[in-house]
TORKOL-4160 file (C-alpha; in steps of 0.2 Angstrom, whole numbers, padded with zeros to 4 digits, m for minus):
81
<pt num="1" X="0000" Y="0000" Z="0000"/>
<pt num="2" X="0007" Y="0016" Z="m0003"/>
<pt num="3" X="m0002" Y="0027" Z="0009"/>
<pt num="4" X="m0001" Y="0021" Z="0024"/>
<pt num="5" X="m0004" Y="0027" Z="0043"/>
<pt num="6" X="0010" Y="0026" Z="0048"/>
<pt num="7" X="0020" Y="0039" Z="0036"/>
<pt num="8" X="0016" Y="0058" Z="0035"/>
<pt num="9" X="m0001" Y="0068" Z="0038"/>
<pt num="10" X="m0008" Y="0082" Z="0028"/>
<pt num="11" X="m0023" Y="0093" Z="0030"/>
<pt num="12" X="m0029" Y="0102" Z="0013"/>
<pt num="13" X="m0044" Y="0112" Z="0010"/>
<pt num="14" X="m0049" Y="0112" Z="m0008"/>
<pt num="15" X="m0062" Y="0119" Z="m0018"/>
<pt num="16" X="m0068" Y="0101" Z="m0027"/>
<pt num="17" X="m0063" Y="0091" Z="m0009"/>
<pt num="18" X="m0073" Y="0078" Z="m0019"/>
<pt num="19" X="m0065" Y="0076" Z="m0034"/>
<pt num="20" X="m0046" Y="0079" Z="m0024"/>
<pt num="21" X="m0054" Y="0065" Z="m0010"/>
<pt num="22" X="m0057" Y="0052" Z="m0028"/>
<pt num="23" X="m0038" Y="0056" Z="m0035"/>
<pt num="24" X="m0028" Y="0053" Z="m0017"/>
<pt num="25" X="m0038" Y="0036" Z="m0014"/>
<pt num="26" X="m0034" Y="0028" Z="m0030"/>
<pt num="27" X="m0015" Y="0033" Z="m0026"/>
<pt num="28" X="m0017" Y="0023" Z="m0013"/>
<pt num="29" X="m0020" Y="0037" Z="0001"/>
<pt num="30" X="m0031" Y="0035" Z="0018"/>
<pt num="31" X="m0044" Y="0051" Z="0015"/>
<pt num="32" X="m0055" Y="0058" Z="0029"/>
<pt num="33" X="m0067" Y="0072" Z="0025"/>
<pt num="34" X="m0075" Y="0085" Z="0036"/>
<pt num="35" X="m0082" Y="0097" Z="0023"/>
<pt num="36" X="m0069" Y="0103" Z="0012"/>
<pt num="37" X="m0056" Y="0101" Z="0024"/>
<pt num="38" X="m0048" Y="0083" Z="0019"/>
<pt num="39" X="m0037" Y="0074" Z="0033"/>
<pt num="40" X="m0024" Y="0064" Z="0021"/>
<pt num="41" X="m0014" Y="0050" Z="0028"/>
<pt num="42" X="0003" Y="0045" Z="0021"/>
<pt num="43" X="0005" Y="0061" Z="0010"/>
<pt num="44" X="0017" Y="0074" Z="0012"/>
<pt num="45" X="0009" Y="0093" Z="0009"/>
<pt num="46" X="0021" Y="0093" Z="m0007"/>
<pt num="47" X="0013" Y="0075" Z="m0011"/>
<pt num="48" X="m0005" Y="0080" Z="m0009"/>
<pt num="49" X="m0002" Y="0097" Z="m0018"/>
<pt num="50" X="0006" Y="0088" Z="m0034"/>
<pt num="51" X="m0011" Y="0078" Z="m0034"/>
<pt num="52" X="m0018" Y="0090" Z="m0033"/>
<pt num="53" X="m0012" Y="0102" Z="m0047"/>
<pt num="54" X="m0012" Y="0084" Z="m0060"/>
<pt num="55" X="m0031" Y="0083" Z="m0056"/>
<pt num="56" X="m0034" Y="0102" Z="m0058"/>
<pt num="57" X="m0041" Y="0103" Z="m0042"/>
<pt num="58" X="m0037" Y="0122" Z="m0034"/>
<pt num="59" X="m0031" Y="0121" Z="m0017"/>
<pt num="60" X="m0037" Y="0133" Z="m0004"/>
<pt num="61" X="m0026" Y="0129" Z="0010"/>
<pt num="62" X="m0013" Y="0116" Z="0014"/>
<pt num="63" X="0000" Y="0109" Z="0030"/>
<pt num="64" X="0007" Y="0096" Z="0038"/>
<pt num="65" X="m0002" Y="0088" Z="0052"/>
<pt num="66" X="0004" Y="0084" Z="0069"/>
<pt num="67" X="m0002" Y="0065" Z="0074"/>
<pt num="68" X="m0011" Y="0064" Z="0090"/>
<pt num="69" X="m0002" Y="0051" Z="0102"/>
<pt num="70" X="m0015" Y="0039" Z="0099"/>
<pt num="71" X="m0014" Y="0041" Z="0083"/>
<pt num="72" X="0005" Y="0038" Z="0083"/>
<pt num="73" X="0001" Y="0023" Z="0094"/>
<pt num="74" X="m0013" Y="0016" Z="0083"/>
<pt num="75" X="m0003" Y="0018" Z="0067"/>
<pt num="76" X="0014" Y="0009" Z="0077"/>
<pt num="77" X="0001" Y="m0007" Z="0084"/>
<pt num="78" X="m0009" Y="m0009" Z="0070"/>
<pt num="79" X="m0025" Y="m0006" Z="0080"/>
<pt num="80" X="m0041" Y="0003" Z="0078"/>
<pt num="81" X="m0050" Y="0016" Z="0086"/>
């Protein structure tokens, strides 16, 4: 898998969170979607913004996520919330 939990997190907020939510799944990213803010597991901001720019979809706000430490300690065990 490419994207898994247990690499980098992104949050981006984009103006067709759909179409932008569709493109990073079939590369294998973990998408979770509150509105048009997207919470993007194992992407990197420069990662998601690439995508992002390939699809055409405009980006209204992008950054690196910090994990929580049970999210740091669900991604490391394998285990789910």
């Amino acid at each position: 898998m490419l994207g898994g939990d247990d690499g980098p997190a992104t949050e981006v907020r984009a103006q067709d969170p759909e179409r932008l939510t569709h493109a990073l799944v079939n590369r294998g990213h973990h998408v979770q979607r509150a509105g048009d803010v997207l919470s993007v597991m194992g992407a990197s901001p420069q990662q998601v913004g690439e995508i992002a720019g390939q699809e055409g979809v405009a980006v209204l706000g992008l950054a690196a996520k910090e994990r929580s430490l049970e999210e740091a300690f669900l991604a490391l065990t394998g285990a789910t919330s």
